[in-house]
C-alpha positions as CSV (number, residue, x, y, z in Angstrom):
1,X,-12.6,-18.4,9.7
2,X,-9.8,-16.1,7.3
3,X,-8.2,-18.4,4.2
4,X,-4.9,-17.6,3.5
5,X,-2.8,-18.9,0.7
6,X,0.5,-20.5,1.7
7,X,2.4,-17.7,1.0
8,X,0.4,-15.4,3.0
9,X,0.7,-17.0,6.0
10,X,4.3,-16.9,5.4
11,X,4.5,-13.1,5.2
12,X,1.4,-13.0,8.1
13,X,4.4,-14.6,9.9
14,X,6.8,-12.4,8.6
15,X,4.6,-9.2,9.9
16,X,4.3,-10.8,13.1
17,X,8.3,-11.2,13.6
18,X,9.2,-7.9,12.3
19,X,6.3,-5.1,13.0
20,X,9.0,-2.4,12.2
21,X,9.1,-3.6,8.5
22,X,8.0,-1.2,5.4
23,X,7.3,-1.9,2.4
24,X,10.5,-2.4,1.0
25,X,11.6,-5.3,3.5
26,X,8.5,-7.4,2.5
27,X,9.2,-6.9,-1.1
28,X,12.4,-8.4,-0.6
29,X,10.7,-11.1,1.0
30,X,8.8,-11.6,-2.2
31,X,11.3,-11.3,-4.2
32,X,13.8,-13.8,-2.8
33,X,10.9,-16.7,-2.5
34,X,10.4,-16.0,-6.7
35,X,13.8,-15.1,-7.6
36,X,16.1,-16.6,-5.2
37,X,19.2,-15.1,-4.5
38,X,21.3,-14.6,-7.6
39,X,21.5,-11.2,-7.4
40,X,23.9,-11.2,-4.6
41,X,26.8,-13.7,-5.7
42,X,29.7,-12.3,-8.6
43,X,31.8,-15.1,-7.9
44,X,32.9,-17.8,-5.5
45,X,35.5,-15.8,-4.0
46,X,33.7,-12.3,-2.8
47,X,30.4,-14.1,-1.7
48,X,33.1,-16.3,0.8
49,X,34.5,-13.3,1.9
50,X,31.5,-11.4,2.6
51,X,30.2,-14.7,4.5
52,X,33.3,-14.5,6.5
53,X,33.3,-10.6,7.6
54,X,29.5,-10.8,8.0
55,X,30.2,-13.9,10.6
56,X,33.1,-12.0,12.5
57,X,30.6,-9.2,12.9
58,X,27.0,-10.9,13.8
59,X,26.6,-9.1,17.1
60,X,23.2,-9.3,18.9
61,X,19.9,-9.8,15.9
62,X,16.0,-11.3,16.6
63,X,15.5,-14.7,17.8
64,X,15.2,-16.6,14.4
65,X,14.9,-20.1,13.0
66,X,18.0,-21.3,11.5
67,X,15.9,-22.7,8.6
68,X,12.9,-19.5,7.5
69,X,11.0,-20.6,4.8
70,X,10.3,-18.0,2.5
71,X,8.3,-19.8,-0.7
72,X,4.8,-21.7,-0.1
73,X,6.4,-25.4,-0.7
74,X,9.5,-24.3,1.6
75,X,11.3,-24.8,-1.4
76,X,13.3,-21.5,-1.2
77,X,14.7,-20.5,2.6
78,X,16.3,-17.8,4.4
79,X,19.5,-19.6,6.6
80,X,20.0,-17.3,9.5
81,X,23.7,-17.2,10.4
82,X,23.5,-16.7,14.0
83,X,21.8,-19.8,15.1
84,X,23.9,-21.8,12.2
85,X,27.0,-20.7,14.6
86,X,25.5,-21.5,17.9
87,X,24.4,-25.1,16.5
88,X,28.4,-25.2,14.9
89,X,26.9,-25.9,11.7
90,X,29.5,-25.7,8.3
91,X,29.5,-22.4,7.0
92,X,31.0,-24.4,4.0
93,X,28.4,-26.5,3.8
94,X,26.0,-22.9,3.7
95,X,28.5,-21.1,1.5
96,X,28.3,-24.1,-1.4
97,X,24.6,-24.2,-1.3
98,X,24.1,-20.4,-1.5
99,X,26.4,-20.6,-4.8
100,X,24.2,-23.4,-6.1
101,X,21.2,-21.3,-5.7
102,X,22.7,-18.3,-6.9
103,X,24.3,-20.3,-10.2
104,X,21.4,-23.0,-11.0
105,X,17.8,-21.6,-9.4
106,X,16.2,-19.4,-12.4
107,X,13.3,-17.5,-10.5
108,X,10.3,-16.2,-12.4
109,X,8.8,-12.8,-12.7
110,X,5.7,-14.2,-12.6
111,X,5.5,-16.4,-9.3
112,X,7.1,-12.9,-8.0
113,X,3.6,-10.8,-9.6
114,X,1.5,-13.7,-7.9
115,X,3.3,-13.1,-4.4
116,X,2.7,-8.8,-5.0
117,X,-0.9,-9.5,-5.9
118,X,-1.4,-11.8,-2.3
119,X,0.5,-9.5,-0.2
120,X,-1.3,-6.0,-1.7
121,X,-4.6,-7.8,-0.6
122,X,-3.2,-8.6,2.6
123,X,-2.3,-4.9,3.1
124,X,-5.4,-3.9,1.9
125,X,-7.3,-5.5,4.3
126,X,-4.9,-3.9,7.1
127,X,-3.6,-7.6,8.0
128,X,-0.1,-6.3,8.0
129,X,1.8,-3.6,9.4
130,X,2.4,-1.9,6.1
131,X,-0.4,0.4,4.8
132,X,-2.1,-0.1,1.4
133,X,-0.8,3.3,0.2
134,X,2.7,2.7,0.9
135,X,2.8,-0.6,-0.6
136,X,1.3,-0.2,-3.9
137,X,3.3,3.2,-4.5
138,X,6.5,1.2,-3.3
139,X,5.5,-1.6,-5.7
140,X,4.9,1.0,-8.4
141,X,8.9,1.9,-8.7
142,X,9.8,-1.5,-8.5
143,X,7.7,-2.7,-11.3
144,X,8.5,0.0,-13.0
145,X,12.1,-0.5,-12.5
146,X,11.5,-4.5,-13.7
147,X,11.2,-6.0,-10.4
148,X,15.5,-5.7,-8.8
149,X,16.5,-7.2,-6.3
150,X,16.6,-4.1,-3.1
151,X,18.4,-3.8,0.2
152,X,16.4,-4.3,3.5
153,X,15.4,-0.7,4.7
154,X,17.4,0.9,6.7
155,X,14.7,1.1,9.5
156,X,14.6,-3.1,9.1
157,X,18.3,-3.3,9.5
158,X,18.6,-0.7,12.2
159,X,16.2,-2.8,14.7
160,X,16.6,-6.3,13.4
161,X,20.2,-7.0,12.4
162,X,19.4,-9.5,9.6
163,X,22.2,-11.9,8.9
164,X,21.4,-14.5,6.4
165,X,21.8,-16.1,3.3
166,X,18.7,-17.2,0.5
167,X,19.2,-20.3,-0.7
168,X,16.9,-23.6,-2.7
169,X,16.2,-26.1,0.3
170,X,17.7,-28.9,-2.2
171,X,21.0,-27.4,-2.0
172,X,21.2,-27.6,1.8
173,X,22.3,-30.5,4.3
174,X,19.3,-33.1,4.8
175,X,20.3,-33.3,8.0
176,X,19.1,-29.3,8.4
177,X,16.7,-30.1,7.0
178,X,15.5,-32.9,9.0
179,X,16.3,-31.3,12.1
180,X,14.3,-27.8,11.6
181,X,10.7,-29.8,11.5
C-alpha cells in the first residue's frame, strides 16, 4: 500500500481533476497552500472590482467544490466562485475574507520548499501528469527567481476556466465551513 503525505494526496487529487495541468499550474498550487494569496490584493477597492467583473463573466468552468483545500490541515482553501453563486452565498462575505488573508496570513518559503520537495518525488515516480524533467527545470526558474507568485498556464486556463479566490479557512463563514464536510 503507497504512503502519501497530506499534501500529496492533495495534489494526487489535484492531478486527477486537472490531467491538462503543467508544471506551472501545480506550482501555483504549492505556492498558494505556503504563501496564501497576498500577492494578488493592492487594495480593498481593485480586488472588489476584479471580484465583480470576474463574477459577471464566470461562463461554463469544471465541476468543483466550493470549498478546495489546498494545505494538509485545510487550513489554506481555494473558494470556487461558481458554486459560491449557485448556493447564493455572500460574495461580501468571500471578498472580506480574501482581504484578511491577503493582509494578515504571512506564508513561509520554507513550508513552500517542503511542498516542491513532495511533489518532485511525486513526479518522479510518474504519479502525476507532469514529467520529472519539466518540473524540476520549471522549478529551477522559479527558485531562482525567489519563489513569485505565477499565473495558471495558459493551457490550464484555456480547458478549465478557474475562477476562484485563495483564502485562510479562519477567515471564512463557519457555516461554509460546516457545510463542505
Amino acid at each position: 500500500m503507497e504512503i502519501y503525505t497530506p499534501f500529496q494526496k492533495i495534489v494526487l487529487e489535484h492531478a486527477s481533476r486537472y490531467p491538462w495541468w503543467v508544471a506551472p499550474d501545480l506550482y501555483k498550487l504549492m505556492h498558494q497552500a505556503a504563501m496564501g494569496s497576498g500577492h494578488a490584493v493592492t487594495d480593498g477597492e481593485a480586488a472588489r472590482t476584479w471580484l465583480e467583473q470576474e463574477l459577471a463573466n464566470l461562463g461554463e468552468g469544471a465541476d468543483e467544490p466550493l470549498l478546495d483545500p489546498i494545505a494538509p490541515r485545510g487550513e489554506m482553501l481555494r473558494v470556487h466562485l461558481r458554486p459560491l453563486v449557485q448556493k447564493g452565498l455572500s460574495v461580501d462575505a468571500l471578498l472580506d475574507a480574501f482581504l484578511k488573508t491577503a493582509n494578515q496570513f504571512r506564508g513561509d518559503e520554507r513550508v513552500l520548499k517542503g511542498y516542491v520537495i513532495q511533489a518532485v518525488e511525486l513526479a518522479d515516480r510518474s504519479l502525476i501528469h507532469i514529467r520529472l524533467r519539466d518540473l524540476t527545470r520549471y522549478l529551477s526558474l522559479v527558485s531562482s527567481a525567489g519563489f513569485p507568485a505565477v499565473h495558471h498556464s495558459e493551457e490550464f486556463n484555456r480547458v478549465y476556466h478557474p475562477a476562484y479566490r485563495v483564502v485562510a479557512r479562519e477567515y471564512l463563514p463557519q457555516e461554509w465551513v460546516d457545510s463542505n464536510k
